[in-house]
PyMOL CGO cylinders between C-alpha atoms (Angstrom):
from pymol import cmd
from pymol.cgo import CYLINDER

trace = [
    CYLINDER, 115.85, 98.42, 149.53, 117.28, 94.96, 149.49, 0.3, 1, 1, 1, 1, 1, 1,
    CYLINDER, 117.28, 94.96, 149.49, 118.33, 93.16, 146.30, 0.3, 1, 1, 1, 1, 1, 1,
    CYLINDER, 118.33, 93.16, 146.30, 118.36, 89.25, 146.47, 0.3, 1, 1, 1, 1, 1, 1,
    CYLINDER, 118.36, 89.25, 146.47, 120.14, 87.08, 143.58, 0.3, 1, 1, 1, 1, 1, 1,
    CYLINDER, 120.14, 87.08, 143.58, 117.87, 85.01, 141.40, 0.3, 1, 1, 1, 1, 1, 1,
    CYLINDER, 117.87, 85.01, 141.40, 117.89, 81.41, 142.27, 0.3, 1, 1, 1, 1, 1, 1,
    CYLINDER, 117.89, 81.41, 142.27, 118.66, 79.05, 139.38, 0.3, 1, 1, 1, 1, 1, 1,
    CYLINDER, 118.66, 79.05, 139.38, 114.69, 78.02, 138.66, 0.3, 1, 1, 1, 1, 1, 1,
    CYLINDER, 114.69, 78.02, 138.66, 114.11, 81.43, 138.62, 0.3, 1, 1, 1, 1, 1, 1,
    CYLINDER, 114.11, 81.43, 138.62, 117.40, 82.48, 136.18, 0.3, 1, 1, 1, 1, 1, 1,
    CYLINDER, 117.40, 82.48, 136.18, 116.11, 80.01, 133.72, 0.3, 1, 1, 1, 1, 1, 1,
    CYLINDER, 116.11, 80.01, 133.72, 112.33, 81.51, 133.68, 0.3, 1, 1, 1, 1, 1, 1,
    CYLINDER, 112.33, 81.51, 133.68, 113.59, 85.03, 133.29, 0.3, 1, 1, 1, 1, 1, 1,
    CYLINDER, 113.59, 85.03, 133.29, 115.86, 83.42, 130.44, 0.3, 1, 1, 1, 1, 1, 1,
    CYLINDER, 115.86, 83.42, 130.44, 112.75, 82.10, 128.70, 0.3, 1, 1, 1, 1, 1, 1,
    CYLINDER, 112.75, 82.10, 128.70, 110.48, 84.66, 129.13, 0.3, 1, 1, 1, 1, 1, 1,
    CYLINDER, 110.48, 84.66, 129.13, 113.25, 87.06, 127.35, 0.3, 1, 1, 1, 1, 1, 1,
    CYLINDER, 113.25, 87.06, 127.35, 113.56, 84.52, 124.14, 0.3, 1, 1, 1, 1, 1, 1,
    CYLINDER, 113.56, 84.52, 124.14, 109.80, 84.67, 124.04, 0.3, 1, 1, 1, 1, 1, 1,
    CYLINDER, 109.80, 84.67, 124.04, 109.83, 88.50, 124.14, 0.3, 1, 1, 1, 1, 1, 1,
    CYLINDER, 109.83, 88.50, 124.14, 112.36, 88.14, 121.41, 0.3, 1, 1, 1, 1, 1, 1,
    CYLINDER, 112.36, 88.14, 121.41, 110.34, 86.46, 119.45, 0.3, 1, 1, 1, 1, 1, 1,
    CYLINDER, 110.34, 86.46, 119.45, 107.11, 87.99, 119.49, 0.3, 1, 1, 1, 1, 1, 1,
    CYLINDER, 107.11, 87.99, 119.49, 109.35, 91.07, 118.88, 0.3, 1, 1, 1, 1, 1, 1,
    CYLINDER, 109.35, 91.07, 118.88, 109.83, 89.65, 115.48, 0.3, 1, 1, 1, 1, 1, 1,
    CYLINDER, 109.83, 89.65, 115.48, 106.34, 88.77, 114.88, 0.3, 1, 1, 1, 1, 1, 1,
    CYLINDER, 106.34, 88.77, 114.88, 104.92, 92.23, 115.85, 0.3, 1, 1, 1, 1, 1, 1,
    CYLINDER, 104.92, 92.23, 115.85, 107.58, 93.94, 113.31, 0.3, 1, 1, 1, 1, 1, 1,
    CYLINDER, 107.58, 93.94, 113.31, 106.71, 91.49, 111.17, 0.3, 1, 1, 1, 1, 1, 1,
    CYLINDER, 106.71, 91.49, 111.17, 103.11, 92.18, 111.29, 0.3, 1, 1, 1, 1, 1, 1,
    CYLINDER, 103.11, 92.18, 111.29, 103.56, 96.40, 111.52, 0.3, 1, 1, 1, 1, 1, 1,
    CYLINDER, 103.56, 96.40, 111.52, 105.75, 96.12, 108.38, 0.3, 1, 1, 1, 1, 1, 1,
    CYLINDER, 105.75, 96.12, 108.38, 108.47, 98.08, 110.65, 0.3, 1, 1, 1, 1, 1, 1,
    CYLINDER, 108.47, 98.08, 110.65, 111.72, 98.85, 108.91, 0.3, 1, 1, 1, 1, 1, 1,
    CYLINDER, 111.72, 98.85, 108.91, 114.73, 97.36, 110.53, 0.3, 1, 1, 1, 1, 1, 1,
    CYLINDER, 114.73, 97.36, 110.53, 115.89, 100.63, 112.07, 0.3, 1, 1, 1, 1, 1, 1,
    CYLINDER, 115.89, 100.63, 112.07, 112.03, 101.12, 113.47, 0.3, 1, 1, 1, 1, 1, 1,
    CYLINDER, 112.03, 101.12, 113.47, 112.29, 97.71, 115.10, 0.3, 1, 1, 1, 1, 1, 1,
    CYLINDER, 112.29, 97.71, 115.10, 116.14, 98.66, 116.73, 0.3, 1, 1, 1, 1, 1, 1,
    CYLINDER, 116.14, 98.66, 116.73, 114.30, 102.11, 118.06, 0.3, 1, 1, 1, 1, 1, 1,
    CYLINDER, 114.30, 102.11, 118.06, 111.45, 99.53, 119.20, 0.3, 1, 1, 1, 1, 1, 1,
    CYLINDER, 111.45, 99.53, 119.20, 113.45, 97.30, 120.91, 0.3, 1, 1, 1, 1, 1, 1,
    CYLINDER, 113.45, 97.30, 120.91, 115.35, 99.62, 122.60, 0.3, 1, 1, 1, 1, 1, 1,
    CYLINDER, 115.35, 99.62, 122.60, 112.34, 101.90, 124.06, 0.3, 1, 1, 1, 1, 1, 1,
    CYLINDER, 112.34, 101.90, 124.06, 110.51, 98.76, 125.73, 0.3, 1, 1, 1, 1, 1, 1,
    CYLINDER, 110.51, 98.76, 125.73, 114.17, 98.40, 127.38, 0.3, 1, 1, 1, 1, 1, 1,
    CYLINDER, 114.17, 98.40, 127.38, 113.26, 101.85, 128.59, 0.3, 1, 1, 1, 1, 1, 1,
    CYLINDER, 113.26, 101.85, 128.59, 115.48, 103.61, 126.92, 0.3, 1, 1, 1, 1, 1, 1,
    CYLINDER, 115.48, 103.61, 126.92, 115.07, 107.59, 126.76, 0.3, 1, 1, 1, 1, 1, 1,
    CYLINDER, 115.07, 107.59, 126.76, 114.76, 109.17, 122.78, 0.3, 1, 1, 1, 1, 1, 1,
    CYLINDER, 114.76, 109.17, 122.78, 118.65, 110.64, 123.84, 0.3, 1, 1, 1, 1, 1, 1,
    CYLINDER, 118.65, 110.64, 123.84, 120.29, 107.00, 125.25, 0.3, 1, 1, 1, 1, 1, 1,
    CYLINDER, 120.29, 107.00, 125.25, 118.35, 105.16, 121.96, 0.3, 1, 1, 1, 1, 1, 1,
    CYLINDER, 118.35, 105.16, 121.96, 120.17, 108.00, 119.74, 0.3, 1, 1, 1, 1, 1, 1,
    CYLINDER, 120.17, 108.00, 119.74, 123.46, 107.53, 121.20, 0.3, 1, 1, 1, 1, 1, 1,
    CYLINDER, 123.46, 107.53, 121.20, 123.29, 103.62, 121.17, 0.3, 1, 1, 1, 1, 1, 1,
    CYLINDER, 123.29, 103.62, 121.17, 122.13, 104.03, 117.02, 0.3, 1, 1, 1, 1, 1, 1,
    CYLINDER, 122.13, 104.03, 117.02, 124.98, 106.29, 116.41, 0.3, 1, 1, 1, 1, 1, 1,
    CYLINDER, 124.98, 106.29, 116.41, 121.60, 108.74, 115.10, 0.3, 1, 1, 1, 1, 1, 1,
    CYLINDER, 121.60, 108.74, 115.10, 120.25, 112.59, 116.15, 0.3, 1, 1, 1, 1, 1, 1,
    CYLINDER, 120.25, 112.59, 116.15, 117.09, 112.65, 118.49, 0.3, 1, 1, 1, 1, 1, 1,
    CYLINDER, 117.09, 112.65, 118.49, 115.67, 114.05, 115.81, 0.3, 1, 1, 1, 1, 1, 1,
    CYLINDER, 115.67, 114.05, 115.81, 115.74, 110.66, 113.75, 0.3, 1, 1, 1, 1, 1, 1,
    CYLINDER, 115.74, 110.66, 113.75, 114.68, 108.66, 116.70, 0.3, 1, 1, 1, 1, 1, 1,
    CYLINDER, 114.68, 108.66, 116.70, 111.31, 110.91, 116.88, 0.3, 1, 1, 1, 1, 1, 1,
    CYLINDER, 111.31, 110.91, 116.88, 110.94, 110.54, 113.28, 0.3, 1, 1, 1, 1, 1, 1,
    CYLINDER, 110.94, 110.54, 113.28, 111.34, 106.53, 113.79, 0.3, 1, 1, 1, 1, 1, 1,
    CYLINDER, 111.34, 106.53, 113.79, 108.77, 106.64, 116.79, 0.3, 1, 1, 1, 1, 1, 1,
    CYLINDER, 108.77, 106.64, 116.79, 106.41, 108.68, 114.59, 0.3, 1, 1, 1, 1, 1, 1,
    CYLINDER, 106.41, 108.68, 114.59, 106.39, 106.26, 111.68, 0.3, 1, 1, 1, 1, 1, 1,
    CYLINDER, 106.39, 106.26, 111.68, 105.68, 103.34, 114.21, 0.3, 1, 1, 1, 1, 1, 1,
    CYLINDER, 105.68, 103.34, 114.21, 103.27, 105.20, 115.75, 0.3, 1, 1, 1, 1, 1, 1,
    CYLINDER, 103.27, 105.20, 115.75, 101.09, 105.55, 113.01, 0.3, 1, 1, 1, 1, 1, 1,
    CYLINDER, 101.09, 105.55, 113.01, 102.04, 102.05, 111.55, 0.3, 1, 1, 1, 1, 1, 1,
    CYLINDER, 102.04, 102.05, 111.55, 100.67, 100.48, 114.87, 0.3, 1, 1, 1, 1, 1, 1,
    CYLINDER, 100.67, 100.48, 114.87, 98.13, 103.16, 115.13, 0.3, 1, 1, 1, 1, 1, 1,
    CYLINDER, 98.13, 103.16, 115.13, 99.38, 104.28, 118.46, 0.3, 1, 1, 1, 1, 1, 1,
    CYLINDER, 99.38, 104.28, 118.46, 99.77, 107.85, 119.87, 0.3, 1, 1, 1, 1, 1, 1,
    CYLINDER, 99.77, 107.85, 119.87, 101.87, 107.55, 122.61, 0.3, 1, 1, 1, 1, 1, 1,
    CYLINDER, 101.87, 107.55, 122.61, 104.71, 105.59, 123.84, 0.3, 1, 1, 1, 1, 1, 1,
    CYLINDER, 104.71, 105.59, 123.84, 102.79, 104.38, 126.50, 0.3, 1, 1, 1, 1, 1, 1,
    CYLINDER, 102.79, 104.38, 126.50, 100.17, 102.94, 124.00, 0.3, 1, 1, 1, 1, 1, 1,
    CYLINDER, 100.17, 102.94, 124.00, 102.88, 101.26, 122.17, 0.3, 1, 1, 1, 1, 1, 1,
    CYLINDER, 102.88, 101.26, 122.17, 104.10, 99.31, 125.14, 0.3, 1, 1, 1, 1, 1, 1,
    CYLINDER, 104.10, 99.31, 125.14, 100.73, 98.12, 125.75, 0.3, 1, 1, 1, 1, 1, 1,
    CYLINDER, 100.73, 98.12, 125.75, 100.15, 97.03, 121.80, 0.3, 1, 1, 1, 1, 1, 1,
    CYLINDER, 100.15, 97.03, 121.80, 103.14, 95.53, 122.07, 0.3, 1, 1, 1, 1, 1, 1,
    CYLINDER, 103.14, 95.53, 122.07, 102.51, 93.78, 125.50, 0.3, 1, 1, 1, 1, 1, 1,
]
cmd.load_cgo(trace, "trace")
């Protein structure tokens, strides 16, 4: 597979659209009432982060993280990781 560098027009569009993600980010923890740790675990799963790599970057036990996934789950009325990332899409 080749990889080819981003030209500057598109740098600055992949800039933007990542400050808009950002900020709907907000509005949708905002609007799920998500604790501040819910939103980090959030955050870091639509980076695709595994429940182990999110636990390790929190400094928490996997056990926490599912706990935190659980509570958003049923906050956003979700089931599924997968259905999360499209709510949150």
């Amino acid at each position: 597979m080749q990889i080819r560098s981003l030209g500057p027009r598109s740098r600055r569009r992949v800039a933007a659209t990542i400050r808009e993600i950002g900020r709907e980010l907000d509005a949708v923890c905002r609007r799920y009432r998500l604790s501040s740790r819910e939103s980090d675990v959030v955050q870091l799963l639509l980076r695709g982060y595994s429940n182990g790599d999110i636990a390790a970057t929190l400094g928490i036990t996997t056990a926490t993280v599912k706990r935190h996934l659980i509570n958003v789950f049923n906050k956003t009325g979700v089931d599924s990781r997968t259905q999360l990332v499209c709510r949150l899409a």
